[in-house]
C-alpha positions in Angstrom: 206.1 -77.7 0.7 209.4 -79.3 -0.4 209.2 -82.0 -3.1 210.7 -84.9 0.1 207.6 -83.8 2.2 205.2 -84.2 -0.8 206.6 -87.2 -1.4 206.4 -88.4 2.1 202.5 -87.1 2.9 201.4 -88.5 -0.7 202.8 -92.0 0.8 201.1 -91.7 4.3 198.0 -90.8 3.4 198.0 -92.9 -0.2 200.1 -95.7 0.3 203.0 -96.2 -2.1 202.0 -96.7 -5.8 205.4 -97.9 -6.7 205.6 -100.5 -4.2 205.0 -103.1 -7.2 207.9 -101.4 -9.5 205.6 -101.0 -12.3 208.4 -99.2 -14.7 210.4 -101.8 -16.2 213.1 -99.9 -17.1 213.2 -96.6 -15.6 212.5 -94.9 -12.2 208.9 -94.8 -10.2 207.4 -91.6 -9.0 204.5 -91.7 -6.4 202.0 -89.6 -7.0 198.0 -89.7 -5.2 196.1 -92.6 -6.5 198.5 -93.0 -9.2 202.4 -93.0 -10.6 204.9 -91.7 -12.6 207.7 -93.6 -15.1 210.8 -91.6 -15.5 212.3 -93.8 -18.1 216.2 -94.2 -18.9 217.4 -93.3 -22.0 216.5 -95.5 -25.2 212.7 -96.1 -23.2 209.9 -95.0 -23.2 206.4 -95.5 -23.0 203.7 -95.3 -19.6 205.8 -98.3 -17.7 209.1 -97.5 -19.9 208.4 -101.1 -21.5 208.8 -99.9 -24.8 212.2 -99.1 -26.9 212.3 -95.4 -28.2 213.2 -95.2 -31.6 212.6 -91.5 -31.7 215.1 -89.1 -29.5 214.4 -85.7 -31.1 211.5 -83.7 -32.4 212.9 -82.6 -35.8 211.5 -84.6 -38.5 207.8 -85.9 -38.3 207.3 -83.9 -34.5 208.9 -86.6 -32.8 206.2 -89.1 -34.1 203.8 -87.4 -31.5 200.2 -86.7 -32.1 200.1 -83.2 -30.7 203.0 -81.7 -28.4 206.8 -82.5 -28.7 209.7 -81.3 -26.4 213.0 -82.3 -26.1 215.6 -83.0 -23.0 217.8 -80.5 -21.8 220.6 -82.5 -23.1 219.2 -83.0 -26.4 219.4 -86.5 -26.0 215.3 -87.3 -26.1 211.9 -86.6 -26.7 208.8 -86.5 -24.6 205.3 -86.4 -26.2 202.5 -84.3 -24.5 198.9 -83.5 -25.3 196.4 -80.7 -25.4 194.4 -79.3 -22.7 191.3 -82.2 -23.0 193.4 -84.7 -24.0 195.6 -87.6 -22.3 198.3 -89.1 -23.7 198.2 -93.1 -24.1 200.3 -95.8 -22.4 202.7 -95.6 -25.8 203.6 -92.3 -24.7 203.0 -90.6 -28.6 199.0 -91.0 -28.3 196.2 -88.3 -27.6 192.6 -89.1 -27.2 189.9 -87.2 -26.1 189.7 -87.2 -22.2 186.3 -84.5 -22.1 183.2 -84.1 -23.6 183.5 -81.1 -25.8 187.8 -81.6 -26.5 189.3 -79.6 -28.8 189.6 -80.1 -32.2 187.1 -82.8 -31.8 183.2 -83.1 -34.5 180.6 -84.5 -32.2 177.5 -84.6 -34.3 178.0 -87.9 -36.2 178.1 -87.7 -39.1 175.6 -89.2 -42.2 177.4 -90.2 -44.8 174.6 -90.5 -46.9 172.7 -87.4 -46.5 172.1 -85.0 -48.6 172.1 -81.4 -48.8 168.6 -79.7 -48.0 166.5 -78.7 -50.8 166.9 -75.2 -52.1 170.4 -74.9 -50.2 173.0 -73.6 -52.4 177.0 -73.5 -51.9 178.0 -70.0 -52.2 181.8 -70.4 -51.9 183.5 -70.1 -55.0 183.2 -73.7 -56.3 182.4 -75.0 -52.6 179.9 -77.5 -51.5 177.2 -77.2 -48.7 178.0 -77.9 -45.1 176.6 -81.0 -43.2 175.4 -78.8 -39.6 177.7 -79.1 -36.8 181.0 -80.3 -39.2 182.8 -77.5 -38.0 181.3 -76.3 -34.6 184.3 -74.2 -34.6 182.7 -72.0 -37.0 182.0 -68.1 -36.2 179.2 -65.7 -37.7 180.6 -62.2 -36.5 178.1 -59.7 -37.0 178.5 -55.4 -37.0 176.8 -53.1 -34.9 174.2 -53.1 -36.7 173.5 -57.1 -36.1 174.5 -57.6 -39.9 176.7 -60.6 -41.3 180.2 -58.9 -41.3 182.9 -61.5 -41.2 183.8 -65.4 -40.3 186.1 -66.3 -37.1 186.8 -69.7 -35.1 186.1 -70.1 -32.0 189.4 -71.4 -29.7 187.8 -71.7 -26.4 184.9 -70.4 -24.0 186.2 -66.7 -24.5 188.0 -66.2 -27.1 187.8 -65.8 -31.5 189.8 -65.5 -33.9 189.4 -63.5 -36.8 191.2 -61.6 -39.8 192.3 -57.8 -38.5 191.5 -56.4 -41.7 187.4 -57.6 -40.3 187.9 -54.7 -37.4 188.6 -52.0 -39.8 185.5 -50.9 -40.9 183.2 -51.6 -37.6 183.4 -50.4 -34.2 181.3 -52.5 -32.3 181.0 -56.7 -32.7 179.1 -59.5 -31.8 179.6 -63.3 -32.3 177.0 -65.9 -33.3 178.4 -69.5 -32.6 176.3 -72.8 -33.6 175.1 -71.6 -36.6 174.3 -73.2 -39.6 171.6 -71.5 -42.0 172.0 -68.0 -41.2 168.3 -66.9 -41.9 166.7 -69.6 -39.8 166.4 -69.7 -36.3 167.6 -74.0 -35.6 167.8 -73.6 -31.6 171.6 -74.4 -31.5 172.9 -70.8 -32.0 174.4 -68.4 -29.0 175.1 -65.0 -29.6 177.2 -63.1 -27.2 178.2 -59.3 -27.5 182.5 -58.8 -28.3 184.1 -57.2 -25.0 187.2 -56.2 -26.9 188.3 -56.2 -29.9 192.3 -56.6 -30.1 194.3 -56.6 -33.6 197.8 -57.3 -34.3 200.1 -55.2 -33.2 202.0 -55.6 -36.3 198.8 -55.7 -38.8 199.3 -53.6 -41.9 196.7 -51.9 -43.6 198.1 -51.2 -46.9 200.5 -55.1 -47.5 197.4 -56.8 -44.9 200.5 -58.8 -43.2 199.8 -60.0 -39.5 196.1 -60.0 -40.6 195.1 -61.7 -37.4 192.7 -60.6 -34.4 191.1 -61.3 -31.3 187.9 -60.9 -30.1 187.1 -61.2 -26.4 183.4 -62.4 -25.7 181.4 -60.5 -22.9 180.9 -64.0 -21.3 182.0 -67.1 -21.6 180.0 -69.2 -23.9 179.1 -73.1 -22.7 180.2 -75.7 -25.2 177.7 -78.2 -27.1 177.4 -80.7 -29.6 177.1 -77.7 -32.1 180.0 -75.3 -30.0 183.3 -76.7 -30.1 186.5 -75.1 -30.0 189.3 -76.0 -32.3 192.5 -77.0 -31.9 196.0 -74.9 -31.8 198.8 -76.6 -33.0 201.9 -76.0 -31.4 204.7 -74.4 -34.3 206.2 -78.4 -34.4 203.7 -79.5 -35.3 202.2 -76.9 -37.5 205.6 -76.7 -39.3 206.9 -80.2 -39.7 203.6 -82.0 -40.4 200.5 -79.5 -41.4 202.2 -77.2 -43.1 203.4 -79.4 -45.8 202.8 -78.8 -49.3 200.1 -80.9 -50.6 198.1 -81.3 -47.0 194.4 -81.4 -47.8 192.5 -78.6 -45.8 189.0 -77.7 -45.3 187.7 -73.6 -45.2 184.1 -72.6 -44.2 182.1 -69.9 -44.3 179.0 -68.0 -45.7 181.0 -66.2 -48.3 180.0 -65.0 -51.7 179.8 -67.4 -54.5 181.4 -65.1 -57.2 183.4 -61.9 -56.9 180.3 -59.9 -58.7 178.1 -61.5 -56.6 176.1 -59.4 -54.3 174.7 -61.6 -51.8 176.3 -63.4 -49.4 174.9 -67.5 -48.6 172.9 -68.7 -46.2 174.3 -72.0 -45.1 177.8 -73.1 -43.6 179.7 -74.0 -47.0 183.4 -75.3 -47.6 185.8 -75.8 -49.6 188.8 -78.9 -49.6 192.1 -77.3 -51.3 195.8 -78.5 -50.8 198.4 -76.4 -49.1 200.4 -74.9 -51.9 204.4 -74.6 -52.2 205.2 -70.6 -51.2 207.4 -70.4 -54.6 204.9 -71.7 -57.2 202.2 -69.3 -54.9 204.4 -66.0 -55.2 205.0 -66.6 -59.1 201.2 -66.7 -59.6 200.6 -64.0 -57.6 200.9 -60.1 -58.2 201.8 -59.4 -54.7 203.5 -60.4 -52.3 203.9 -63.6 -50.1 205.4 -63.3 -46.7 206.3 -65.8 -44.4 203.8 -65.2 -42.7 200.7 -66.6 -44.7 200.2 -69.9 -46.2 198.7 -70.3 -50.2 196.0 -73.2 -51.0 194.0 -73.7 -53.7 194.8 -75.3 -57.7 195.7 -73.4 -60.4 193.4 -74.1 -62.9 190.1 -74.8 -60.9 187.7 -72.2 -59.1 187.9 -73.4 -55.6 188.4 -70.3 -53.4 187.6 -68.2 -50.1 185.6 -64.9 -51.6 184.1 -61.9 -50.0 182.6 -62.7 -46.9 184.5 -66.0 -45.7 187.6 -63.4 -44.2 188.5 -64.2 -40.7 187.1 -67.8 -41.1 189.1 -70.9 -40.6 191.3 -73.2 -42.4 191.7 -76.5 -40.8 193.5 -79.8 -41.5 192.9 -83.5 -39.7 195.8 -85.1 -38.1 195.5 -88.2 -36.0 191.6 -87.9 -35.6 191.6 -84.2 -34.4 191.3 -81.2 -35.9 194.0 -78.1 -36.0 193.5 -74.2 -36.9 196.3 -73.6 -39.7 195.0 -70.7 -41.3 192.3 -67.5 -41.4 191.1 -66.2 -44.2 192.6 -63.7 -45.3 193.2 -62.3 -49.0 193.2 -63.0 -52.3 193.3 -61.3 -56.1 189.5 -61.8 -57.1 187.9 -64.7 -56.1 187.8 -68.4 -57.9 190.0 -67.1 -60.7 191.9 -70.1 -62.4 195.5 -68.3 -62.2 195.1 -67.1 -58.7 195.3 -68.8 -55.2 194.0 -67.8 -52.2 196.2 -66.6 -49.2 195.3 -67.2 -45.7 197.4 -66.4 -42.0 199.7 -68.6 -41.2 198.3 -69.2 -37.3 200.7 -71.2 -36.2 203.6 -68.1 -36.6 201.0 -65.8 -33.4 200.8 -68.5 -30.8 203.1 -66.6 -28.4 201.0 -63.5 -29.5 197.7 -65.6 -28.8 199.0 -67.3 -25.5 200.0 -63.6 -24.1 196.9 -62.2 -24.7 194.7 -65.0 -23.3 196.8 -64.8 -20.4 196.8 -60.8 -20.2 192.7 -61.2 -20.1 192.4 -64.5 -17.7 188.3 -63.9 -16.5 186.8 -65.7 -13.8 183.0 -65.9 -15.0 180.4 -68.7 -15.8 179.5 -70.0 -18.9 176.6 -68.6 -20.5 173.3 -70.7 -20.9 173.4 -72.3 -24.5 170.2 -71.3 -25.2 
């Protein structure tokens, strides 16, 4: 149907929502039960009431809180959001439109609670996990139904993981809404890997591109414990998260020490700033592409160790929480001159969006218990 007919059915059967002119300084569209502002330049905002001070998306992503694009002529910006989200009446805003949105801790959270007894952080100088702070969080387990790597969860179908995880196991399966490994709490899901898919580009001697994908059998339903995190868009990623000095949080079950033999038992993390690429490549023996990001001070034992691989790095901006990194390697673990390197996510997105799209399934969610 031609846009005129659309327009003229939507009116017939709807009535006209621009009848009142409700955009002060642009152009009404009709749409069903609602409308659209197409402002004029220098507006902007849901009724175009609102002076834009912003006309590109270079700088600090256009001041929006998730998605930026610019005009064809270059000579402004719109804002968008994420699948779950709906941008405010000031046009830059996202909040939360669903339950279980992206990105987004639904357990509250107890400020003043304390770690169980007897729980110990086995990160290298990490802390214990509060359960369901990052419902994001992956157990992937071998063939053999043992602890094998971490991942994060991006939605019903799909985790991501390092690619270096997939080299020594055949077979996977992914525990989501887990929090002390050896107990059974009632908020966990299991569901067996359908496919496993590395980077194209992974290599196994430098580990560049150490990213994968795991494709669950089914798709799993979402709960207070089962969230999926957000994907940052490369605007955003590069302009705002990505800068040197941004305060990020890693989790996973990982060893405490490098001669450690025993992995933990409850969700720990670390919080380590981003770290410049040129200070991170002189500390470091090898080397640092462009496509991994450093974190961690030299000088202190915070670090990602044996165990914690594949699991996620994340950063909160504007109330929501974004995927920036996986972990991925580092030389030893904890040691005061060292780092620790993780995959830069936002670099795959086209690589992520073209597989999810290659592998579109049309199944129901799984029962979450």
């Amino acid at each position: 149907m031609s846009p005129d007919r659309l327009e003229f059915w939507t009116v017939y059967t709807d009535g006209n929502q621009c009848e009142k002119n409700p955009c002060v300084n642009g152009t009404c569209v009709d749409q069903f039960q609602s409308y659209a502002c197409k402002c004029s330049p220098g507006f902007e905002g849901r009724h175009c009431d609102q002076i834009s001070t912003v006309f590109n998306c270079t700088g600090h992503n256009g001041d929006c809180d998730q998605v930026c694009r610019e005009s064809e002529d270059g000579k402004s910006r719109f804002c968008s959001c994420l699948s779950g989200y709906r941008l405010q009446d000031d046009s830059r805003t996202c909040l939360p439109a669903e339950e279980y949105a992206c990105g987004q801790q639904i357990v509250p959270r107890v400020t003043d609670e304390k770690p169980r007894v007897g729980l110990q952080p086995w990160m290298v100088g990490g802390e214990v996990g509060k359960k369901g702070e990052s419902p994001w969080q992956a157990l992937i387990m071998n063939e053999r139904g043992q602890f094998h790597c971490g991942g994060v969860l991006i939605d019903q179908f799909w985790v991501l993981t390092a690619a270096h995880c997939l080299e020594t196991s055949k077979r996977f399966s992914v525990r989501l809404g887990d929090y002390e490994r050896f107990k059974k709490e009632g908020t966990e899901v299991t569901i067996p890997v359908d496919e496993a898919i590395s980077h194209p580009d992974y290599d196994t001697v430098t580990v560049d591109n150490d990213i994968a994908m795991l494709r669950l059998e089914r798709a799993v339903s979402y709960t207070p414990y089962i969230v999926p995190v957000c994907l940052p868009d490369r605007g955003l990623a590069e302009q705002v998260l990505h800068r040197n000095g941004t305060r990020t949080i890693v989790t996973g079950w990982g060893k405490q020490d490098e001669l450690k033999k025993r992995f933990t038992s409850a969700l720990s993390f670390i919080d380590i700033p981003l770290m410049d690429r040129a200070q991170c490549a002189r500390s470091m023996e090898n080397n640092i592409t462009r496509n991994v990001l450093c974190a961690g001070q030299l000088g202190r034992r915070e670090d990602a160790c044996e165990g914690d691989s594949g699991g996620p790095m994340v950063t909160r901006h504007r109330g929501t929480w974004f995927l920036i990194g996986l972990v991925s390697w580092g030389e030893g673990c904890g040691r005061k001159d060292k780092v620790g390197i993780y995959t830069k996510v936002s670099n795959y997105r086209e690589w992520i969006d073209s597989v999810r799209r290659g592998h579109a399934p049309a199944a129901k969610p799984a029962p979450s218990h």
